[in-house]
Backbone as a printed PyTorch tensor [residue, N CA C, xyz], in Angstrom:
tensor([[[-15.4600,  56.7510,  -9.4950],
         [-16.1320,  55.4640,  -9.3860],
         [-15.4110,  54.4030, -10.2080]],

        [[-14.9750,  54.6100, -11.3050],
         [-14.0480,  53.8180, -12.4670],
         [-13.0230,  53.2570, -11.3470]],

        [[-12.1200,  54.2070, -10.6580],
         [-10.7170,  53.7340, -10.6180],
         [-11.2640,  52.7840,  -9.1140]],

        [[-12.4020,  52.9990,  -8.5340],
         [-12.3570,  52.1950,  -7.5860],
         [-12.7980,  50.7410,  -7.7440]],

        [[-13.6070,  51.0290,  -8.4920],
         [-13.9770,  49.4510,  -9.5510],
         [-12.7820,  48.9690, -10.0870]],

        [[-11.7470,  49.6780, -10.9560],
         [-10.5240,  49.2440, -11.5660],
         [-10.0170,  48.8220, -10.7020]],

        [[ -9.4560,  49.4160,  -9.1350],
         [ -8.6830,  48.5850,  -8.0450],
         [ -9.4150,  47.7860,  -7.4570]],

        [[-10.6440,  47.8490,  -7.2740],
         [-11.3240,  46.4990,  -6.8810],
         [-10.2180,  44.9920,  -7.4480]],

        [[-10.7570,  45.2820,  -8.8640],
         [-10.4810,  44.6650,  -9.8040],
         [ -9.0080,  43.9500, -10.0230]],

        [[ -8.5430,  44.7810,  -9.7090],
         [ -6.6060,  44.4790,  -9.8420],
         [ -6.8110,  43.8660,  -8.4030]],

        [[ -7.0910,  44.4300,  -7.7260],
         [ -6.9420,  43.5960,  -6.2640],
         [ -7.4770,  41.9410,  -6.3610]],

        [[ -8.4580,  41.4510,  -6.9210],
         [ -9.1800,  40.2480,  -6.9260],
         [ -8.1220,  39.6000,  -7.8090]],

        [[ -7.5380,  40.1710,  -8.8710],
         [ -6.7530,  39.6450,  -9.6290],
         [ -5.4930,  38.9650,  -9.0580]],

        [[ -4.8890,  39.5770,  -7.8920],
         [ -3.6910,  39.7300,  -7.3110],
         [ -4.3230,  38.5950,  -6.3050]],

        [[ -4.9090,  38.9030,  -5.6140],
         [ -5.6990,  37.7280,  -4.5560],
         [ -5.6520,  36.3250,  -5.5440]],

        [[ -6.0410,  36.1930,  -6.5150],
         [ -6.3020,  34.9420,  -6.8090],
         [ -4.9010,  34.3800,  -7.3420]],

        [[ -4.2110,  35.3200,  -8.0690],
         [ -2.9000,  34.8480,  -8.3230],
         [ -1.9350,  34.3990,  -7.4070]],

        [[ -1.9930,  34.8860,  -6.0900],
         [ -1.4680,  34.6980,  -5.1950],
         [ -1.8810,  33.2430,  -4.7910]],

        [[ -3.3090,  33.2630,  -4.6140],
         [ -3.9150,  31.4660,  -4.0300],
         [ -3.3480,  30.8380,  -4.6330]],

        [[ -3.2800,  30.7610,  -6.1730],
         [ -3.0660,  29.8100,  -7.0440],
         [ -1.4970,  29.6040,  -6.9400]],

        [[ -0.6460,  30.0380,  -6.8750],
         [  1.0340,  29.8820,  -6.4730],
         [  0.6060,  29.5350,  -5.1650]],

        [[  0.0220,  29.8920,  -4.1180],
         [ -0.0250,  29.1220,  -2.8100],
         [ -0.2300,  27.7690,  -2.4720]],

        [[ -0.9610,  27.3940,  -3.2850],
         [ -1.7340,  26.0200,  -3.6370],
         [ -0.8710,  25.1980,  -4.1660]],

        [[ -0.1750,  25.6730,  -5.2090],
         [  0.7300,  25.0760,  -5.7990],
         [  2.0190,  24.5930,  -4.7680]],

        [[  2.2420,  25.2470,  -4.2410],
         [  3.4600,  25.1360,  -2.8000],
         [  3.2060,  24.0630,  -2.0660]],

        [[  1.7560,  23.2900,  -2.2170],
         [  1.4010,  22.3630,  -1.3260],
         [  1.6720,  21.1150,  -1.7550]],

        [[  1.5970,  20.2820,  -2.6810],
         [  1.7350,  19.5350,  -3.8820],
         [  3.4060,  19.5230,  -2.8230]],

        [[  3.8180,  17.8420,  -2.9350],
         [  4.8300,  17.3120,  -2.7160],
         [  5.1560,  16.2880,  -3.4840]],

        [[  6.5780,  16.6720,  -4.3060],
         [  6.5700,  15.8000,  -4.9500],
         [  8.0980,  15.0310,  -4.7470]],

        [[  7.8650,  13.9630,  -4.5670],
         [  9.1920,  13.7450,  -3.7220],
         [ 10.5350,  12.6070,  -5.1490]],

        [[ 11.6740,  13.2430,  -5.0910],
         [ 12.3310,  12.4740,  -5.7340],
         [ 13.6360,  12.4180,  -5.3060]],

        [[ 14.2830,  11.5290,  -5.5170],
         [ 15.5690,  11.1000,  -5.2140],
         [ 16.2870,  11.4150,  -6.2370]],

        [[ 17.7330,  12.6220,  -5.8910],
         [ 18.7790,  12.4810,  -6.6350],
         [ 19.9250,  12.0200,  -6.5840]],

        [[ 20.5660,  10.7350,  -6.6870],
         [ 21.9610,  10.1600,  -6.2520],
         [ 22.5070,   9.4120,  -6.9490]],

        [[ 23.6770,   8.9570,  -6.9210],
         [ 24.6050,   8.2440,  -7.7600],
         [ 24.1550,   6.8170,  -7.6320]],

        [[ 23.6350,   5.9930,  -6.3110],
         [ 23.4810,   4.8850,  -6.2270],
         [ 22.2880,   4.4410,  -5.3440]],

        [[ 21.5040,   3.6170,  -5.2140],
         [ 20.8400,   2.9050,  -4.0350],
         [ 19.6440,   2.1640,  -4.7950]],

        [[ 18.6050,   1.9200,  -4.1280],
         [ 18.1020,   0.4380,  -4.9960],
         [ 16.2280,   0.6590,  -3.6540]],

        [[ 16.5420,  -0.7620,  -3.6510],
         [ 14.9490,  -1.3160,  -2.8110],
         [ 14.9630,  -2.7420,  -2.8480]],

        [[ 14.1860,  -3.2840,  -1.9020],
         [ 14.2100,  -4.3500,  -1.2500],
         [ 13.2630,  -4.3260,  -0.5270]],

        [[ 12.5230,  -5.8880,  -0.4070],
         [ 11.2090,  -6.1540,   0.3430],
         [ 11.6550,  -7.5420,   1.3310]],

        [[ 11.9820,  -7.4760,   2.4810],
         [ 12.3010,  -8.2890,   3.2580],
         [ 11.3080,  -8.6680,   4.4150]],

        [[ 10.5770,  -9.6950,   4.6690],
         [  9.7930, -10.5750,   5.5070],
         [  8.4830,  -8.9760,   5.5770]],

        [[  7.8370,  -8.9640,   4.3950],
         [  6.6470,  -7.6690,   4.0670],
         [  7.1710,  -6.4720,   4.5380]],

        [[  8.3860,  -5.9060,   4.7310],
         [  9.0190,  -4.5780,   4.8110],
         [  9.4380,  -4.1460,   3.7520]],

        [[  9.1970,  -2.9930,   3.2780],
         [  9.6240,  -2.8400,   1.9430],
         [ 10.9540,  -1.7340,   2.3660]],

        [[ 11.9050,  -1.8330,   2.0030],
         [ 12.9510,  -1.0320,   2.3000],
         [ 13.6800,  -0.2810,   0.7070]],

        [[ 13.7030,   1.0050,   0.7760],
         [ 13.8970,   1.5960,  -0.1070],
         [ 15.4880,   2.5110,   0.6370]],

        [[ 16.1960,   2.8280,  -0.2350],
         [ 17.4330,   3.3480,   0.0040],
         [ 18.1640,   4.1820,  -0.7410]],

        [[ 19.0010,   5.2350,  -0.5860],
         [ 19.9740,   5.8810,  -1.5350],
         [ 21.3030,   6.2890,  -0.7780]],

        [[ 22.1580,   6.0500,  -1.5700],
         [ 23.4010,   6.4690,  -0.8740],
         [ 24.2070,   8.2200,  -1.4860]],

        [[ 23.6140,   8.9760,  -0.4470],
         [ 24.2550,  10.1960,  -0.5550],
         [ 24.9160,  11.2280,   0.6050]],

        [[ 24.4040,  12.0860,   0.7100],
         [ 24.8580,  12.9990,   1.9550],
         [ 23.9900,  12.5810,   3.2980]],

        [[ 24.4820,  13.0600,   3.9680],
         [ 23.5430,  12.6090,   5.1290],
         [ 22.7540,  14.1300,   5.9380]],

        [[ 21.8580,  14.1340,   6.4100],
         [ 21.0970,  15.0350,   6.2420],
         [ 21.6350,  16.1950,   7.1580]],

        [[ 21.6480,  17.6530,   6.4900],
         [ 22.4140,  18.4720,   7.6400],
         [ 21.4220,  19.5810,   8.0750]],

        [[ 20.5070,  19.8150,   7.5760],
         [ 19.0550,  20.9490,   8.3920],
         [ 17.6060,  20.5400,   7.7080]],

        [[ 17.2280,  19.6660,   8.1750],
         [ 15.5210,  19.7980,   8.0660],
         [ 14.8640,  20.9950,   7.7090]],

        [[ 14.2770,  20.9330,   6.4820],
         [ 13.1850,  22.5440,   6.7290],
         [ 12.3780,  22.2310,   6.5140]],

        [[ 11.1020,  23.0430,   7.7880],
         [  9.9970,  22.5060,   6.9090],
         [  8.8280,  23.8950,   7.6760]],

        [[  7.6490,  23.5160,   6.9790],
         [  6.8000,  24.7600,   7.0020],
         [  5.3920,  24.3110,   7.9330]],

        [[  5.7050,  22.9510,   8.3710],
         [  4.5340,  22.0600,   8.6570],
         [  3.6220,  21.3920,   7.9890]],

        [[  3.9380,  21.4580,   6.4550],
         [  3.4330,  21.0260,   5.5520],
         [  4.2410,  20.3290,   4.6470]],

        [[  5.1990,  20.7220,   4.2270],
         [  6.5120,  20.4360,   3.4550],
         [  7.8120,  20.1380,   4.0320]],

        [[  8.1950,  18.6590,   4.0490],
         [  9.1870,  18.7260,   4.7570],
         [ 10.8250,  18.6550,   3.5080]],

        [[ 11.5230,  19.5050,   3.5370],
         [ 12.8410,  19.2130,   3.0010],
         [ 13.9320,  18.9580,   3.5060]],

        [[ 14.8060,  17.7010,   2.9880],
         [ 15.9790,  17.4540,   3.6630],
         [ 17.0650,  17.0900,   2.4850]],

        [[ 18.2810,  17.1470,   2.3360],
         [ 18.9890,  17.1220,   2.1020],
         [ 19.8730,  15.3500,   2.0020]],

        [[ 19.7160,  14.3510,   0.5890],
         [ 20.3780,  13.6490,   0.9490],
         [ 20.1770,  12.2190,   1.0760]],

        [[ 18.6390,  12.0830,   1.3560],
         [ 17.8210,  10.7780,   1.5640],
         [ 16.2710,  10.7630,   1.0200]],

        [[ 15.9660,  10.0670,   0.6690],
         [ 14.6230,  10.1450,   0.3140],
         [ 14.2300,   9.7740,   1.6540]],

        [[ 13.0660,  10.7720,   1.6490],
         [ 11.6270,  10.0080,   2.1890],
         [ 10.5930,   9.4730,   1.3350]],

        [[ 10.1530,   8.4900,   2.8580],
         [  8.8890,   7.6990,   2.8140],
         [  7.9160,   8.2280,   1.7050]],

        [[  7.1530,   7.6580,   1.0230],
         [  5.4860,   8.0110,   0.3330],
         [  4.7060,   8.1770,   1.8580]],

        [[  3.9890,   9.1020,   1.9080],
         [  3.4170,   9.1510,   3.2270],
         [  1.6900,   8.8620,   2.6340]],

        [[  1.5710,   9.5700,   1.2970],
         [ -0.0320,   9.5330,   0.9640],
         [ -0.2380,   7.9430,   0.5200]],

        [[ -1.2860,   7.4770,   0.3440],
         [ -2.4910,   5.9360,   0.1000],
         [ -1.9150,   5.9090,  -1.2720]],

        [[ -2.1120,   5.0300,  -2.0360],
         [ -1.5310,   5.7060,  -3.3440],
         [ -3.4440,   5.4980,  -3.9390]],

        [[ -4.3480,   4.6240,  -3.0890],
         [ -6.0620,   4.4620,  -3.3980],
         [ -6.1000,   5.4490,  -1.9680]],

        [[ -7.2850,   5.4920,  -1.9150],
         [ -8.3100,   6.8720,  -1.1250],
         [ -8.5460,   5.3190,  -0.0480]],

        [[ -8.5130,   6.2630,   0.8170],
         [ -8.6830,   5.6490,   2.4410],
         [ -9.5590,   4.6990,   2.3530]],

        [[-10.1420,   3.7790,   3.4030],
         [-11.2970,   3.1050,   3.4980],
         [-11.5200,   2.2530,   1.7860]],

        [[-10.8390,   2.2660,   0.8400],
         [-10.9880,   1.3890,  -0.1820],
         [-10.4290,   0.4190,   0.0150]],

        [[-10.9700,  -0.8580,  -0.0320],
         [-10.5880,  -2.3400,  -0.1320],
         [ -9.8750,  -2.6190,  -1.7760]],

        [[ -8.7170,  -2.8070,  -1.2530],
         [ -8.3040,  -3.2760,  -2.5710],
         [ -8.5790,  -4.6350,  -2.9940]],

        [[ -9.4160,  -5.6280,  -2.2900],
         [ -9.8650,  -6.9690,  -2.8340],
         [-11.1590,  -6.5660,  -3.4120]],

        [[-11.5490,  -6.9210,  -4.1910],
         [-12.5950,  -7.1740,  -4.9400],
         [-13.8020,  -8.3630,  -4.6190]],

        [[-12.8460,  -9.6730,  -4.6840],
         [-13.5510, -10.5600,  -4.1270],
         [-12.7480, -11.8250,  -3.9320]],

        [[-13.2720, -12.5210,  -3.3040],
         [-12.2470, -13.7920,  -2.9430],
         [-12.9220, -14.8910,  -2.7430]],

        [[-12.7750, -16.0780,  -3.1170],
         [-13.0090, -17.8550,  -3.5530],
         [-12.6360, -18.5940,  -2.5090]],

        [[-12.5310, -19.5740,  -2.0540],
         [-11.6700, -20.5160,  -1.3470],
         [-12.2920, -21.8460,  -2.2770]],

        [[-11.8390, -22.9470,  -2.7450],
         [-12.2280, -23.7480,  -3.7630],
         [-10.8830, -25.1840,  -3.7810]],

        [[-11.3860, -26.1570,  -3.6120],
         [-13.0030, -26.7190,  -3.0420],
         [-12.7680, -27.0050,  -1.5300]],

        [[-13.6270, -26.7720,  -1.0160],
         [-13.4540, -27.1160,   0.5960],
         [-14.5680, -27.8270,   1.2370]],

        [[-14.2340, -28.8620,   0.8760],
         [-13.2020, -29.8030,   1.7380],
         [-12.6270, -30.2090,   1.1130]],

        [[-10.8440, -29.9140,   1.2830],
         [ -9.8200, -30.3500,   0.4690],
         [ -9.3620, -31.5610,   1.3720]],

        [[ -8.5700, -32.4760,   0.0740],
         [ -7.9600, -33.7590,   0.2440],
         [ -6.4110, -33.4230,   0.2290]],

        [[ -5.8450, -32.7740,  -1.0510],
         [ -5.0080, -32.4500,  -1.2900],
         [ -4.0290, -31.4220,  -1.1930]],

        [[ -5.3060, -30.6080,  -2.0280],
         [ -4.8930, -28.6280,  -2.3770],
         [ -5.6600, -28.3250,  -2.1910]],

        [[ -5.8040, -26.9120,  -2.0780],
         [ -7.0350, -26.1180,  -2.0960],
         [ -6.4850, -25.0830,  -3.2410]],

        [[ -7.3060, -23.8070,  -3.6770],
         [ -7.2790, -22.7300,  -4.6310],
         [ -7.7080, -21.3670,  -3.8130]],

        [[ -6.7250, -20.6480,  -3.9090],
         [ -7.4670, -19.4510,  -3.1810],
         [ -7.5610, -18.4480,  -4.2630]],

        [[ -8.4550, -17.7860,  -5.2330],
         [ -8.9250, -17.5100,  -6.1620],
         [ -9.2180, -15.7610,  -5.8050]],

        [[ -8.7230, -14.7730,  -5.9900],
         [ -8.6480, -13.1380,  -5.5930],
         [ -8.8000, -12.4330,  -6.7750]],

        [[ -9.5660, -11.2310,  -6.7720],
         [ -9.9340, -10.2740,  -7.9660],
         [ -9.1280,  -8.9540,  -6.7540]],

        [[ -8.0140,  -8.6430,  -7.3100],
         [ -7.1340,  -6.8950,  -7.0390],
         [ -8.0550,  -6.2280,  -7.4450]],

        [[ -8.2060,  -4.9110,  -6.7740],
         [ -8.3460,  -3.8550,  -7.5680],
         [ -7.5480,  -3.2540,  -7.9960]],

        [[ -6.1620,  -2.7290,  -7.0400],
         [ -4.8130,  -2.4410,  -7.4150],
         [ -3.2560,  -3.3120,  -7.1020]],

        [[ -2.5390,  -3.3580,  -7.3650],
         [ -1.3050,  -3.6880,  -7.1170],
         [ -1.0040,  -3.7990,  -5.5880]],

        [[ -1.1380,  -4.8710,  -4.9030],
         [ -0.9610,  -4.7380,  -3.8400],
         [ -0.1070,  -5.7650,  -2.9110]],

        [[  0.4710,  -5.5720,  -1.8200],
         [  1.3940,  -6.8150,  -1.2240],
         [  0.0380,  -7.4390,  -0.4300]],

        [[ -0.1970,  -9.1460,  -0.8720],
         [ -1.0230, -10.2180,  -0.2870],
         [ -0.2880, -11.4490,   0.4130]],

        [[ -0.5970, -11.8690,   2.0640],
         [ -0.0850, -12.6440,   2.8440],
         [ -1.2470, -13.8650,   3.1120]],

        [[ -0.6130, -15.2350,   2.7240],
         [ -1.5570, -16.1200,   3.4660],
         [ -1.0960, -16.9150,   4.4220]],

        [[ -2.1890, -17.0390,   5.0270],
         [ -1.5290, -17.8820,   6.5350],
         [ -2.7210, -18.8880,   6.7100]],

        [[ -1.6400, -20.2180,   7.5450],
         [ -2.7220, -20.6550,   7.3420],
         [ -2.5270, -21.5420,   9.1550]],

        [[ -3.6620, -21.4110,  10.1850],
         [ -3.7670, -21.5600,  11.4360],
         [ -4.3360, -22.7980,  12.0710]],

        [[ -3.6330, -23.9050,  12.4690],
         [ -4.0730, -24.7410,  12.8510],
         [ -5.0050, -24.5690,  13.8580]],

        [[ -6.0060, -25.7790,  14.7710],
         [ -6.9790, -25.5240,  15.5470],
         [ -6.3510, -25.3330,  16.7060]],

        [[ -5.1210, -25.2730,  17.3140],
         [ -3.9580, -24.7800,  18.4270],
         [ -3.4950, -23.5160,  17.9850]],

        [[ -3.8560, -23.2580,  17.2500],
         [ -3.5520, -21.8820,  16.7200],
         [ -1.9110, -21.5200,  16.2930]],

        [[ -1.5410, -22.3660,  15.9190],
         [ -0.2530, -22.5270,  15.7590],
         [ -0.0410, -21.9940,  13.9470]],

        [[  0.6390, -21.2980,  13.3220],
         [  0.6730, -20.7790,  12.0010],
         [  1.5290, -22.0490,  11.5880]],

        [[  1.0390, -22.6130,  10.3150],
         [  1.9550, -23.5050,   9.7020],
         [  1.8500, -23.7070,   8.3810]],

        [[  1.5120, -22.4060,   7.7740],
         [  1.8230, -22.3080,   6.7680],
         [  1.7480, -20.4570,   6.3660]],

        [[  2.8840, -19.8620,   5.4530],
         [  2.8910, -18.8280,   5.1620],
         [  3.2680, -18.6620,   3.9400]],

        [[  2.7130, -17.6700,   3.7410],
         [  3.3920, -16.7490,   2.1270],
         [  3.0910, -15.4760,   1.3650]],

        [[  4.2130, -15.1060,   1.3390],
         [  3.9510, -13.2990,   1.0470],
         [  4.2110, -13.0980,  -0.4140]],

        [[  3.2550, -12.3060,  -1.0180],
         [  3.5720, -12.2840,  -2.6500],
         [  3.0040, -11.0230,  -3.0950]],

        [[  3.7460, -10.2330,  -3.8340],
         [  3.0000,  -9.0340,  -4.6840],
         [  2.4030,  -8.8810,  -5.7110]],

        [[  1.1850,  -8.5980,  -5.7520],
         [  0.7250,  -8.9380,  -6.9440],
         [ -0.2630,  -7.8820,  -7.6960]],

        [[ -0.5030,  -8.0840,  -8.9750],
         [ -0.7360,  -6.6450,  -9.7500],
         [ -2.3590,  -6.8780,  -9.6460]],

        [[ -2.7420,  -6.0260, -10.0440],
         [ -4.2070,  -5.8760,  -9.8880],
         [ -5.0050,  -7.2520, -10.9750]],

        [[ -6.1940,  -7.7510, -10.8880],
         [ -6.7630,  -8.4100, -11.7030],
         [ -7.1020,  -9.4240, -11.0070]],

        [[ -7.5200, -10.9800, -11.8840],
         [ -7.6740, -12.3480, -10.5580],
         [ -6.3520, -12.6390, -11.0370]],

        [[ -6.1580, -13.1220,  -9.4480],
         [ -5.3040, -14.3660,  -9.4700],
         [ -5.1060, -15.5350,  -8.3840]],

        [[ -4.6070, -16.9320,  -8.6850],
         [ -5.2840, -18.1670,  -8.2090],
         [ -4.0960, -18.6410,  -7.5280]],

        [[ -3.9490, -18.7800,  -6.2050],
         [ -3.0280, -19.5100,  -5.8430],
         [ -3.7390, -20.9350,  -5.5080]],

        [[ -2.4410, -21.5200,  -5.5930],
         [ -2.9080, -23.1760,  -4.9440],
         [ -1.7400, -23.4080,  -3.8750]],

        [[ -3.1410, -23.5850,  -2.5940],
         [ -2.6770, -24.3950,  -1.1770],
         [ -2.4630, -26.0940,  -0.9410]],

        [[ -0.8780, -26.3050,  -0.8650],
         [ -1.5730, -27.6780,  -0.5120],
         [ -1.2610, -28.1470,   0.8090]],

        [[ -2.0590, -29.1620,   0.8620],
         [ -2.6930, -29.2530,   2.3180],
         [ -2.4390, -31.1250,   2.6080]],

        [[ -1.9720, -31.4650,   1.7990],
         [ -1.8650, -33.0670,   1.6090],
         [ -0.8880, -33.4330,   3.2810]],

        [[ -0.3000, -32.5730,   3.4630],
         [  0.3420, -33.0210,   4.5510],
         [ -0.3410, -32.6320,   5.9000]],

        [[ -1.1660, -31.5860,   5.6370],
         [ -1.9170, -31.0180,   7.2690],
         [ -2.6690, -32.1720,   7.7240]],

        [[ -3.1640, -32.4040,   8.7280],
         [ -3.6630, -33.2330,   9.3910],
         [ -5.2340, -33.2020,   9.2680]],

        [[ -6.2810, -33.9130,   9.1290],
         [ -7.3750, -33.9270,   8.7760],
         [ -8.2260, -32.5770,   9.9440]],

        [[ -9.0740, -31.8980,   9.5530],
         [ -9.2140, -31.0970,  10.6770],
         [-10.1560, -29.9820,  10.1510]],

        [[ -9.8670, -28.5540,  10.8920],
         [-10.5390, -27.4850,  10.6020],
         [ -9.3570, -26.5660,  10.6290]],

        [[ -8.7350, -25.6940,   9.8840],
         [ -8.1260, -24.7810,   9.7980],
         [ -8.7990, -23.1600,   9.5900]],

        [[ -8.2040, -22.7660,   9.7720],
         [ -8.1230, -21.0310,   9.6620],
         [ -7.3600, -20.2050,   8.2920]],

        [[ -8.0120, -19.7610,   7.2030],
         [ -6.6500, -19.5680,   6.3600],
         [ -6.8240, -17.5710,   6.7320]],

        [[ -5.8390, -16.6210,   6.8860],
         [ -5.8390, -15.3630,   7.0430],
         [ -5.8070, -14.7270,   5.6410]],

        [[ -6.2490, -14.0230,   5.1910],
         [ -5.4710, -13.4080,   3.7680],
         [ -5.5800, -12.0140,   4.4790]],

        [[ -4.4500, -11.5970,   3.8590],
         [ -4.0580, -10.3370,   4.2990],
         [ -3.4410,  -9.6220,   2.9490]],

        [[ -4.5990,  -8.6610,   2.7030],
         [ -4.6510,  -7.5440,   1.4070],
         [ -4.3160,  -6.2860,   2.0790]],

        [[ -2.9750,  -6.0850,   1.6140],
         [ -2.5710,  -4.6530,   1.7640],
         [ -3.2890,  -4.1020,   3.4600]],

        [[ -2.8960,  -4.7570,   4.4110],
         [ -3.7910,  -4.4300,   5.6760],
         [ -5.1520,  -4.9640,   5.9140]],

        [[ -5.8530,  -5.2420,   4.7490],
         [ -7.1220,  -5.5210,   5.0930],
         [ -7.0070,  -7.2910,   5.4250]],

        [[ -7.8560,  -7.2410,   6.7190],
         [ -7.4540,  -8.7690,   6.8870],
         [ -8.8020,  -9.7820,   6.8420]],

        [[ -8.4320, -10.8070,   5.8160],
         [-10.1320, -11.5140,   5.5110],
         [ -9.7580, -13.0170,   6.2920]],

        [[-10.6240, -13.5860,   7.0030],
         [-10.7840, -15.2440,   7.2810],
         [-11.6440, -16.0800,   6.7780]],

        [[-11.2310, -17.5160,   6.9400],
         [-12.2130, -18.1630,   5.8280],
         [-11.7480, -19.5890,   6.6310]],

        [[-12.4900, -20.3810,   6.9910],
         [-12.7710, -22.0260,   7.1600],
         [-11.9170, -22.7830,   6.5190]],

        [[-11.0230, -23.5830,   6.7460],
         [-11.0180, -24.6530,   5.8290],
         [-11.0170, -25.7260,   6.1100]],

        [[-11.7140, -26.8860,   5.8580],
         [-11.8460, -28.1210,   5.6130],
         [-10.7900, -29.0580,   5.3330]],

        [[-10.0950, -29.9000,   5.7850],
         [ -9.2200, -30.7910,   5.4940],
         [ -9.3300, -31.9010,   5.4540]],

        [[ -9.4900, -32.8790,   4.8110],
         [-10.2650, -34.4640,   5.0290],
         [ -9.4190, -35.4720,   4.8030]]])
């Protein structure tokens, strides 16, 4: 009765040691080793690069992909799905004469686009900026748009907000 309890025992031991190195195998952690290459964010593309070998057999397990030579992509959120990285957002004062203030609380570090849409729907004004988590206040000016109703877009990391604006 002992030794079958004892191999019970060694067996559960072996089972779990095994999960735990299995588990571990899953975890991707991706890094670049090379002599040279850099990054670059061109019209909201972020382009990342290294100059090394060029890739000569893919392996992968369906879970893990390895290659030889180039980094890959971040494929995971670096926040959990369905989280809004805006917090909250202002438009101030509207009805503008001049400028306006577009006033944003980040939650994280994120690339933010504003646009801004005439009543022809024509975009005539843009701007792409990265910015770290916390508030921060841009100022629109508007002294040259034509008296009217505009459209301004903000665009947080994908999430896309609209808002009125007033021009007088």
């Amino acid at each position: 009765m002992k030794t079958i309890v004892r191999s019970c025992i060694y067996a559960l031991v072996l089972l779990l040691c095994t999960c735990l190195s299995t588990s571990a195998q899953v975890v991707l952690q991706r890094q670049v080793v090379a002599n040279n290459g850099g990054s670059a964010i061109v019209q909201n593309i972020q382009i990342q690069y290294t100059v090394g070998e060029p890739i000569i057999l893919p392996v992968t397990n369906g879970k893990v992909l390895l290659t030889q030579g180039f980094q890959q992509p971040e494929e995971f959120p670096k926040r959990a799905p369905g989280v809004n990285p805006l917090k909250s957002y202002m438009l101030f004062p509207n009805p503008a004469v001049t400028s306006t203030k577009i006033q944003f609380e980040l939650l994280t570090g994120v690339s933010v686009t504003i646009e801004v849409i005439n009543p022809a729907g024509q975009n005539i004004y843009h701007r792409f900026m990265e910015l770290n988590a916390g508030k921060s206040t841009v100022v629109l000016p508007v002294d040259h748009f034509a008296s009217g109703i505009y459209t301004v877009m903000l665009n947080v990391g994908g999430n896309v907000f609209f808002e009125k604006l007033i021009v007088q």
